[in-house]
Every structure is written in structure tokens, then in C-alpha cells.
C-alpha positions in Angstrom: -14.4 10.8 7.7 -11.8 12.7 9.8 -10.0 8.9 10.9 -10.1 7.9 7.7 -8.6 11.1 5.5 -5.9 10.9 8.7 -5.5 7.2 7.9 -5.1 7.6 4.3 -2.8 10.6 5.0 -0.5 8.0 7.2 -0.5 4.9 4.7 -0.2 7.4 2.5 3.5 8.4 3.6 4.2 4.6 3.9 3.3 4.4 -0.3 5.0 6.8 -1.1 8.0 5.5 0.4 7.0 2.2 -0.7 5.9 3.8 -4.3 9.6 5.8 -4.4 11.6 2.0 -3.7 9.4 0.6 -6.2 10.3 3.0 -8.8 13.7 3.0 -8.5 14.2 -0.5 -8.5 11.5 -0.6 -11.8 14.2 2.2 -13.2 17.3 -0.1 -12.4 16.0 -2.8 -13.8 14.7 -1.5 -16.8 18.2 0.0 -17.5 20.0 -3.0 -16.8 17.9 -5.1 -18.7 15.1 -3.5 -20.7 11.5 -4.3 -20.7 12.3 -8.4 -21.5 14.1 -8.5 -17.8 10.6 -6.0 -16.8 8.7 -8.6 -17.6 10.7 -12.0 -16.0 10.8 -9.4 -12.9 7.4 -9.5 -13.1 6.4 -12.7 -13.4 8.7 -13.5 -10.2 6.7 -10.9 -8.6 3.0 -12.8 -9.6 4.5 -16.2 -8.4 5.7 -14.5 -5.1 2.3 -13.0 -4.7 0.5 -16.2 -5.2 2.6 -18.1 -2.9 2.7 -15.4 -0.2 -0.9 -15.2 -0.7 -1.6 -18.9 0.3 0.8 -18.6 3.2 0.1 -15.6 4.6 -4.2 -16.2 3.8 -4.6 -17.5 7.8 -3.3 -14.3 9.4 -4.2 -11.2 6.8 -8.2 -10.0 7.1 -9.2 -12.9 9.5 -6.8 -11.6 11.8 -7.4 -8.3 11.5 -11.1 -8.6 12.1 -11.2 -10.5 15.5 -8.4 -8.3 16.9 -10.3 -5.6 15.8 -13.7 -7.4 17.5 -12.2 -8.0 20.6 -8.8 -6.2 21.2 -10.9 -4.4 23.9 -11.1 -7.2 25.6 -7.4 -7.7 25.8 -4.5 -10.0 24.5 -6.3 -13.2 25.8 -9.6 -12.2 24.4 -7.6 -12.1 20.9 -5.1 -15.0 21.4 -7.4 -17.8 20.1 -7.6 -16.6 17.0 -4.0 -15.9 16.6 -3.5 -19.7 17.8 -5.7 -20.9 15.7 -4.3 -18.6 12.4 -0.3 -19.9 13.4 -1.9 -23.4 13.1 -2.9 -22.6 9.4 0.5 -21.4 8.7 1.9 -24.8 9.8 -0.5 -26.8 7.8 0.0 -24.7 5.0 3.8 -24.5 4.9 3.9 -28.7 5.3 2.0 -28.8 2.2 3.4 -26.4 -0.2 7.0 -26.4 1.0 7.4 -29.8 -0.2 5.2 -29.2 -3.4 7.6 -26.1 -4.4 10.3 -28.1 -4.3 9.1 -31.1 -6.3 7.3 -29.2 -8.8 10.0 -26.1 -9.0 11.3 -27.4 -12.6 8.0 -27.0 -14.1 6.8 -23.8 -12.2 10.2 -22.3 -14.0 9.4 -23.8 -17.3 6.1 -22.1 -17.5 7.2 -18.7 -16.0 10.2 -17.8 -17.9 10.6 -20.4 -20.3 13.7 -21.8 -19.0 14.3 -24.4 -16.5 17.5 -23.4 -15.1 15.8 -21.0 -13.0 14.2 -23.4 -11.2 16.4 -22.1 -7.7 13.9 -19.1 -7.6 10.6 -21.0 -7.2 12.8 -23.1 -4.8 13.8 -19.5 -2.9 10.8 -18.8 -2.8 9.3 -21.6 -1.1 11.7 -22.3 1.7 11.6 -18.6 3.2 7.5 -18.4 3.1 7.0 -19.2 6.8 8.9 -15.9 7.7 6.5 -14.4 4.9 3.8 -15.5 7.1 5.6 -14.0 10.3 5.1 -10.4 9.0 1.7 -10.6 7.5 0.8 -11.8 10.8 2.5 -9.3 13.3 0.9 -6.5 10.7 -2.2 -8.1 10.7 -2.2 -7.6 15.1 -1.3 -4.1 14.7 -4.2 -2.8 12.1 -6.5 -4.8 14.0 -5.6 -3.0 17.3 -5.8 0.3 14.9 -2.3 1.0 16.1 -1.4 3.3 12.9 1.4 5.1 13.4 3.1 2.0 14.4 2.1 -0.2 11.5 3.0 2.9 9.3 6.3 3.7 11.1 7.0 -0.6 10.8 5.8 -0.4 7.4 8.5 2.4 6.0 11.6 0.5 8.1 10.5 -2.4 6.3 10.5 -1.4 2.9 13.7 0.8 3.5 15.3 -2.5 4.4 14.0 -4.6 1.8 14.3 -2.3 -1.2 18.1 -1.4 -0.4 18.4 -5.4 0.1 16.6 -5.6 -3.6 18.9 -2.5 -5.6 22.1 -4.0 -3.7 21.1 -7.5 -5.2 20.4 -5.9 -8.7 23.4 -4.2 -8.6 25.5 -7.2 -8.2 23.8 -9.7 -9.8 22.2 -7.8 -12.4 18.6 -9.6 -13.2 19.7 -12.7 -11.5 19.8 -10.5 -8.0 16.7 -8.7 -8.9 14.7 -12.5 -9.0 16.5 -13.4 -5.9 15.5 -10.6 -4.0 12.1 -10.4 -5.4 11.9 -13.5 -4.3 13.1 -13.3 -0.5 11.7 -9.6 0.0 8.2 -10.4 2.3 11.0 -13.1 4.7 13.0 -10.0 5.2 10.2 -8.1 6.0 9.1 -11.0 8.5 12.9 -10.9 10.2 12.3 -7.4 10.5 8.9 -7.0 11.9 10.1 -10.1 14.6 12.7 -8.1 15.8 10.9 -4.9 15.7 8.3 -6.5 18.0 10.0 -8.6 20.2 9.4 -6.0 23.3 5.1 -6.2 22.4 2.7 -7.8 25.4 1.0 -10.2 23.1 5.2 -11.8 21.7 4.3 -14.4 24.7 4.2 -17.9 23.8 0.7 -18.7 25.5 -0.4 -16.5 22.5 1.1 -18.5 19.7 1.1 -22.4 21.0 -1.8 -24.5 22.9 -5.0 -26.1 22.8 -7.6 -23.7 20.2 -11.4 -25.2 20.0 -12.3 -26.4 16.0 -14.7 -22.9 16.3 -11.5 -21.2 15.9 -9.6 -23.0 13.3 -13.1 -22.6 11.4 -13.5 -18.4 11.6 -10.0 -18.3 10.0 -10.6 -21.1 7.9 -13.4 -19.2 6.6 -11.1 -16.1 5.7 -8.2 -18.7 4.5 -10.0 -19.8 2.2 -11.1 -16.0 0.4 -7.4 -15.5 0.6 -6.4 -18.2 -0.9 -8.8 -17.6 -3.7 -7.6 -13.9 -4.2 -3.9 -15.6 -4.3 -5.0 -18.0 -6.5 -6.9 -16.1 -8.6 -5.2 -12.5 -9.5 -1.3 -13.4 -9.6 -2.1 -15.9 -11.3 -4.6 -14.2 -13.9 -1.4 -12.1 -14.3 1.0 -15.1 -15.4 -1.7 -15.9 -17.6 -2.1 -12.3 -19.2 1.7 -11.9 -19.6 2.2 -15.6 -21.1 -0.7 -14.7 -23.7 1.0 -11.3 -24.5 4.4 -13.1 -24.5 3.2 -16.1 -26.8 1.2 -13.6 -29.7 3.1 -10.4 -29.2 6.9 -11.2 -27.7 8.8 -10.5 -24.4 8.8 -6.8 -25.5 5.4 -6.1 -25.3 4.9 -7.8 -22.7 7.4 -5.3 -20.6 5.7 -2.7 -22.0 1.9 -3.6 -20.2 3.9 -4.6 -17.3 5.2 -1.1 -16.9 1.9 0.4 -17.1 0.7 -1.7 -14.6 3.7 -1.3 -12.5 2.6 2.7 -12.1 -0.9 1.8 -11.9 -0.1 -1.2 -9.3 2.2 2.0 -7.2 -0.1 4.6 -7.0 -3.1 2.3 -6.3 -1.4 1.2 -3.3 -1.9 4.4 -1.5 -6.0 4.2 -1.9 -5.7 -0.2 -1.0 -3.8 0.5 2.1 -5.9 2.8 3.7 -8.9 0.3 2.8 -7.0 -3.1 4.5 -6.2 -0.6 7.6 -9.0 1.5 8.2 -12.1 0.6 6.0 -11.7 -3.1 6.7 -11.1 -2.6 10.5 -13.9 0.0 10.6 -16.7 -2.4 8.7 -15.8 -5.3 10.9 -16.6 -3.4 14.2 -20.2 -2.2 13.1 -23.0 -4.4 13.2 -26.4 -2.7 12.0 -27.1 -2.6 8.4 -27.8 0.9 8.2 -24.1 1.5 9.7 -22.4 -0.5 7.3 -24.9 1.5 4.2 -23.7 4.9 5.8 -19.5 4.2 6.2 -19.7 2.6 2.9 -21.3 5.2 1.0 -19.2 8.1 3.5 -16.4 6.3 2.6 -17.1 6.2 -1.4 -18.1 10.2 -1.6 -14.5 10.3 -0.2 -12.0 7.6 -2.0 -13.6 8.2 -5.5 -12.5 11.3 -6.8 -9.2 11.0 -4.9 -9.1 7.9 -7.2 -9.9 9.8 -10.2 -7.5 12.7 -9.3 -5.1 10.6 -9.1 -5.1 8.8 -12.1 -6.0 11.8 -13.9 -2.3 12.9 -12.8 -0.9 9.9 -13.7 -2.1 10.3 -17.1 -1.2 13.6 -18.4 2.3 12.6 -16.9 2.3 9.5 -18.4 5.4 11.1 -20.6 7.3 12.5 -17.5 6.6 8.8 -15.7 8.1 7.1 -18.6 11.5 8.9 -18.7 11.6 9.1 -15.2 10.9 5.5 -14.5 12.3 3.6 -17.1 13.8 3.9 -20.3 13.1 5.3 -23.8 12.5 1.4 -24.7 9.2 2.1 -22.8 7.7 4.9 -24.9 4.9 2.9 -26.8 3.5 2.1 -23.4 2.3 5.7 -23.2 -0.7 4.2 -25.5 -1.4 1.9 -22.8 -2.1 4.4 -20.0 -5.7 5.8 -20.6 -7.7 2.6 -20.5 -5.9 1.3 -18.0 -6.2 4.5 -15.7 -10.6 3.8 -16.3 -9.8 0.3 -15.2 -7.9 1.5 -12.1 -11.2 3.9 -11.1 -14.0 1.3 -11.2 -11.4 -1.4 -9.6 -11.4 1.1 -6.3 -15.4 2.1 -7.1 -16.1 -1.9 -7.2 -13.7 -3.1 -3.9 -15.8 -0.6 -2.1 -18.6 -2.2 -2.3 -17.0 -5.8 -2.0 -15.1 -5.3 0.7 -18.4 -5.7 3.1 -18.4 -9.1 1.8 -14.5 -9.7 3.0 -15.8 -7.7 6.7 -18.7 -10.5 7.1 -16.9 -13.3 6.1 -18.7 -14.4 3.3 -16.9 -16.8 2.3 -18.9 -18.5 -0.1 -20.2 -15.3 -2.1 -16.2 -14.1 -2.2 -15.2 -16.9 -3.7 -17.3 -17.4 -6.7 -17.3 -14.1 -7.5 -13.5 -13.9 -7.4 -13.3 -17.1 -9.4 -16.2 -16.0 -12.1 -14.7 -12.1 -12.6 -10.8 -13.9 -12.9 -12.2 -16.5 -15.7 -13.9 -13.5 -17.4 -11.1 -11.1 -17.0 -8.6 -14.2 -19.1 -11.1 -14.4 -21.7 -12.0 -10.8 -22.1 -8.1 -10.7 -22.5 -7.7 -13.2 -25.3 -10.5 -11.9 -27.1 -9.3 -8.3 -26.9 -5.8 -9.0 -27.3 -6.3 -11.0 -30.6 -8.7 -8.5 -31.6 -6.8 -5.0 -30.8 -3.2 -6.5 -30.1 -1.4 -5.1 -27.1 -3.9 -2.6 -25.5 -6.9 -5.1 -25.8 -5.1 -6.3 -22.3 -6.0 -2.8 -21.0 -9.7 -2.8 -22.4 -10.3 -6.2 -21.1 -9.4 -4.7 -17.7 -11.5 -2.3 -17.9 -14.5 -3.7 -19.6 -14.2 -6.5 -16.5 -14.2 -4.3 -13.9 -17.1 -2.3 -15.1 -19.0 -5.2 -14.6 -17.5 -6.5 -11.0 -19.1 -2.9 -9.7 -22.3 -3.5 -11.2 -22.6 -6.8 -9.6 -21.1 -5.7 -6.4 -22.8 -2.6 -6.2 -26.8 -4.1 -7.5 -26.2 -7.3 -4.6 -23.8 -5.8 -2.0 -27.1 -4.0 0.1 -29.2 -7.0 -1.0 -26.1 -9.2 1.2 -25.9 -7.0 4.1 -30.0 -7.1 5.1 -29.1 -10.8 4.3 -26.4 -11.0 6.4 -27.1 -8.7 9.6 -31.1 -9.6 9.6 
């Protein structure tokens, strides 16, 4: 527990920093053009995430794992993987490249309800290889359980990109705050290239060459969870903000997405220390019984830091509003407790999924990601035509209630399954 309240400590820093940018750029933006330009921001944001998700889904958890298997072994014990993960990207990036750029008209009619920002889906596509770049180098450096670096590459990285982002807003006003939502993971990837460049496995013969189908399938296998999760949540989001935009306005839709703007923040310091030390950490054991123990050592530990957390976050809610954004942002204040109860069993439930992600369950992942997204939209519409605005918070809630059940009733029931 010592590595992993150190490791949450480090990633920890790295939110905050990442949390502070975040912030300030949720402030600009709110000032500069209220909770209607919140919301487009927003929806650029989802789309970014799905798309990045899909790119990046070859070298993220798959990546991490078998370094984390084998990096013992060395860079050439590793290397096939990574070959086989840079393959994905190419495939990937020849298929929705082309697809952004045919179907970018559309994509912009249906996210912001006006086609002449079609150049931002187009953006968007063309830089996702560097995307990939990043997510890739990161994914190398957690799995060696290199910290300090991925933390210390982590902060110069979002120092970059956020002042890229606030110089863009300031400029451009919202049209610079979608451009550099847009392009902010490919300046990550140029930065984390450079910033690398001098590191034993940047050789060729670890990127390019012959990789055995056996491979291509273990990352396959973890492709295809990512893709789902890319699929799956951004895209739930779109779907949330288009239903609270069609039956309540633009307005109310700014106001849920600064909610879970601050919820999205703070959560990020309990996630990261999950992808960089619990994920690593479960991939590595092999008995059941070790799994059973980190899992529940780990939950005794995360939980209540959760529920501290958000306990802050709520009788703040007031100071977080005028800090963060503007006085056109005070109804959200209603918004916050449900949505903080939401944000505890999330963290409660992934705890208990992530074994699933450390095996490589591919099959189990994906229809339980798929099932608890379709639930999630129609909890929403129910809720939302039933309670107006906060029934988006309730269905949130109410839906991850019942992920942890599931997870936590058939995780151990998977694992003697699994490791038998």
C-alpha cells in the first residue's frame, strides 16, 4: 500500500497541475463565452476523446501490460508488442483519417448544430497519428513503472498544451478554444517524441519489422476494449448533452457540463493512479488469491479518499462556482450532490472491473461496457423528462450503482475463471 499511496501522491501532483490548466481554461471560456460556448467546448472535447480513443486503443492498457510482463526481460523481450501496437495505429489511422474527412460535414451538423465548423472534425482527424505517438511513449513508461518520469513528462506536457489552449482562446475567442481542444493530445505527442528521443527502446528495430499474428492478436484483444470505451462513453456524452440541448436549451446544457467538468478534474487524480499503478500492479500477479488481496487492499485505500474528496467538492460547490466560472453557473450548484454519489460508486465499481481490463477479457469488457452505456442513455431520457435537468445526474448515479453490483457479485466469480 506504501507504492501505491506514493503513486497516487506523484500522479497526484501531475492532476493537480493538470486539474489547475483545466480550470483556468473552463474559467476563460466561461467568461468569454458563457455556459453555451461551455457546452460546444465540450462537445469538441467528447469527439476528441472518441477519436483519440480509437487511435490511441493499440498502445494504452495493452501496452502497458506486456511491458509491465516482460520489461525484465529487456527492450527486445518488449519490442514485439510495441511492433505489433504501431501496426494497429497504421491500420487505424488509414481508415478513419479518410472517414473524418468525408463524413466531417455531418459529424459538425450533429455536434454543434452548424456545419460550418466542419474544419474542427477535419483538425482533429489529420493530427490523430501524433495522438497515438504520446499515448504510446506513456504507455512504455507506466509499464516500466518509471513514475517520476511519466509524472515529470506528464506536467511539461500539460504546461505546454494548456498555455497552447489559453493563448488560442485568447486570440480566437471560442473558435481558438475548438482548435486547440482539438490539436491538444498531437502537441502532447510532439512533446513526448522529443522528450524521448535520447531513451534505449527510440531504436527503429523496436517500431518496424516482421511481428508473428500472436502479437497483433494480444493487442488486438485490448484494441478492441478500447475502442469500445471510446465508443461507448464520449459518445454517451454527445448523446446526454444533445438530449439536454434538444428539451432544455444550450444553457442547461453548460450548466451539467460544468458540474461534470469539476467532477471529470478531481476524478482524475484517483484514475491516474489506477492506469499507472493498479493496472501495472494486477497485470504482474498471477494467483487468484493475489489479485483478491491487491484489490480489496487497494479498495480499503481509494474509497474514502474518494468520498473525502467529493465530500470537499461539495460543501465548496459555491466557492468552485465563482472561482471557476461565472455567476451564469449558479443553478449548477443543484447539480452537485447526485452527481458527487455518482462519482463514489464510479471509482467503487472500476475497482472491481479493472481485473477484467488486467486479464484481457475482452469479451466480458465489452458487453458490459456496451449494456451499462445503453442503460446509462435511457436512464437519462427517462430521468431527464421526468425531473428535467438533474435527472442527468440521477441517471448517473442510479447506473453506476448497478455497474458495482454487477462488477462486484461476478468479478471473483471471473478471476477463479480466469486464473484456474
Amino acid at each position: 500500500m506504501r507504492s501505491l499511496l506514493k503513486v497516487t501522491a506523484m500522479t497526484g501532483l501531475l492532476t493537480l497541475l493538470r486539474m489547475a490548466m483545466g480550470f483556468v481554461i473552463a474559467k476563460v471560456v466561461a467568461i468569454y463565452t458563457g455556459p453555451t460556448g461551455l457546452a460546444m467546448l465540450g462537445q469538441v472535447q467528447s469527439m476528441v476523446a472518441s477519436l483519440n480513443g480509437i487511435i490511441n486503443a493499440p498502445v494504452g492498457n495493452g501496452v502497458v501490460r506486456y511491458t509491465a510482463e516482460h520489461q525484465e526481460q529487456g527492450v527486445e523481450a518488449c519490442s514485439p508488442w510495441w511492433r505489433a501496437a504501431w501496426q494497429w495505429v497504421l491500420i487505424l489511422s488509414a481508415i478513419i483519417i479518410p472517414l473524418g474527412l468525408l463524413l466531417s460535414e455531418r459529424l459538425s451538423l450533429w455536434l454543434f448544430k452548424d456545419i460550418s465548423l466542419s474544419w474542427v472534425v477535419i483538425t482533429t482527424a489529420v493530427v490523430l497519428p501524433l495522438s497515438a505517438v504520446g499515448t504510446l511513449f506513456n504507455s512504455i513508461i507506466n509499464g516500466q513503472q518509471q513514475y517520476r518520469r511519466y509524472v515529470g513528462l506528464g506536467m511539461i506536457s500539460a504546461l505546454a498544451s494548456g498555455c497552447l489552449m489559453l493563448a488560442m482562446i485568447a486570440i480566437y475567442n471560442i473558435q481558438g478554444a475548438l482548435l486547440a481542444a482539438a490539436t491538444q493530445s498531437a502537441l502532447i505527442g510532439v512533446v513526448m517524441l522529443c522528450l524521448n528521443i535520447r531513451q534505449p527502446w527510440f531504436n527503429l528495430r523496436c517500431w518496424w519489422g516482421r511481428c508473428d499474428a500472436t502479437f497483433r492478436k494480444d493487442i488486438r484483444n485490448y484494441m478492441l476494449m478500447a475502442i469500445t470505451s471510446a465508443l461507448t462513453v464520449p459518445t454517451s456524452l454527445i448523446l446526454i448533452r444533445n438530449m439536454i440541448i434538444n428539451q432544455l436549451g444550450w444553457d442547461a446544457a453548460g450548466q451539467w457540463q460544468a458540474v461534470w467538468k469539476i467532477s471529470e478534474v478531481y476524478l482524475g487524480v484517483i484514475t491516474m493512479a489506477l492506469s499507472t499503478y493498479y493496472l501495472p500492479r494486477l497485470s504482474s500477479l498471477k494467483r487468484v488469491d493475489e489479485i483478491v488481496d491487491e484489490i480489496n487492499r487497494t479498495a480499503v485505500v481509494i474509497i474514502p479518499i474518494v468520498a473525502a474528496m467529493a465530500l470537499g467538492v461539495y460543501l465548496l460547490r459555491d466557492v468552485a462556482i465563482t472561482l471557476l466560472f461565472t455567476e451564469a453557473f449558479r443553478s449548477a450548484r443543484d447539480l452537485f450532490l447526485v452527481q458527487l454519489i455518482g462519482d463514489v460508486l464510479k471509482i467503487s465499481a472500476w475497482l472491481y472491473a479493472y481485473p477484467m481490463l488486467s486479464r484481457g477479457a475482452t469479451k466480458q469488457f465489452i458487453q458490459t461496457e456496451i449494456f451499462f452505456a445503453i442503460s446509462l442513455l435511457a436512464l437519462t431520457y427517462v430521468f431527464v423528462l421526468e425531473y428535467g435537468l438533474i435527472g442527468s445526474n440521477i441517471a448517473y448515479s442510479v447506473n453506476y450503482f448497478l455497474y458495482f453490483v454487477f462488477v462486484f457479485s461476478v468479478g471473483k466469480r471471473f478471476l477463479y475463471n480466469e486464473c484456474k
